[in-house]
N, C-alpha and C positions, 0 to 999 in steps of 0.2 A: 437538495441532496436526494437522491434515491437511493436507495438500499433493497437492493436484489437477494437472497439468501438460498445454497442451494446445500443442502446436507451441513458438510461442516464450512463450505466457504461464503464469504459475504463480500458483497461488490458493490463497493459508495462511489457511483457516478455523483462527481462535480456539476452543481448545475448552474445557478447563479449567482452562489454564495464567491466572494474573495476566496483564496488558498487560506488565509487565516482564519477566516471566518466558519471554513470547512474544516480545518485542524480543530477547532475550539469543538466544533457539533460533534466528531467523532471522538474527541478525548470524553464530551460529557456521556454519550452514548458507550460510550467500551465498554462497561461494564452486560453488556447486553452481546458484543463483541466478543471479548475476552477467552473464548472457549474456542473460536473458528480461524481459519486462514480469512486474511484481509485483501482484499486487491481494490485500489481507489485511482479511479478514472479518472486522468485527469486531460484527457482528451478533446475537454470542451472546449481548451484551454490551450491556443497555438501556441503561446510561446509562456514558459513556465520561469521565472527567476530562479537562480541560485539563492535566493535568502527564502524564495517563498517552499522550496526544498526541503531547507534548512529546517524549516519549522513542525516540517514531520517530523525530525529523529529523536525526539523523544519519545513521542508513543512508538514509533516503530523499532527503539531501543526497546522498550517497555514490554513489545509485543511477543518478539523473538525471541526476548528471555522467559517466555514461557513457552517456549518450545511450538510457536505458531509462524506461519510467515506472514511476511507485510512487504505489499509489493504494487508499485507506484506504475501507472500505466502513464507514457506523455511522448508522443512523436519529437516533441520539439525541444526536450532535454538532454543538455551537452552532458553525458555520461562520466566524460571525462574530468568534470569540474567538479562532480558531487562528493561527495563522502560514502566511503566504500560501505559503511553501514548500513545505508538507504539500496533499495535493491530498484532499479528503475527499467522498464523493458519497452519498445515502442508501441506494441500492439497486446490487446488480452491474450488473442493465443498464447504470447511470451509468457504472457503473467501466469496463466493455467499450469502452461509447461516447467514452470521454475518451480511453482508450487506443487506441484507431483512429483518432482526431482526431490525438493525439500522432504515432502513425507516419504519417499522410499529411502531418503540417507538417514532420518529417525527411527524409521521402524529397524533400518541395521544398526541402529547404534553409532551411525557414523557420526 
């Protein structure tokens, strides 16, 4: 796992851990998390399971509700299949741009 950190966002490229394995490191880590936007790469990673998805949406339930985003980077996930919870975009650029959307619809209150 790498962890990139740049103000308030932090960027956990996948690297050889399982998607499980990578879930467990970042729920133990949050608390070091917890204060920044999330974006977690998972790009190493061609083709991504729906159950391995699945096992985000609690920390990224978790996350949101503190008024942070969390947002899943993966080319090769069917968007269409996931749970609208989970926010999944194919490239970082997406992921940046979601998340600068997200903080200007907070700062209005939206």
């Amino acid at each position: 796992m790498i962890i990139d950190q740049n103000e308030n966002l932090i960027v956990v490229t996948q690297e050889n851990a399982s998607v499980i394995e990578l879930v467990k490191k970042i729920e133990t880590l949050y608390p070091k998390f917890k204060n920044n936007n999330i974006i977690v790469n998972l790009n190493t990673i061609k083709v991504v399971a729906l159950e391995d998805v699945i096992e985000f949406l609690r920390v990224s339930n978790q996350h949101r509700a503190t008024k942070h985003s969390f947002v899943i980077v993966n080319e090769g996930i069917d968007t269409d299949k996931t749970p609208d919870e989970i926010i999944i975009v194919p490239t970082l650029q997406e992921a940046y741009d979601i998340i600068e959307m997200e903080v200007m619809e907070r700062d209005l209150g939206l």
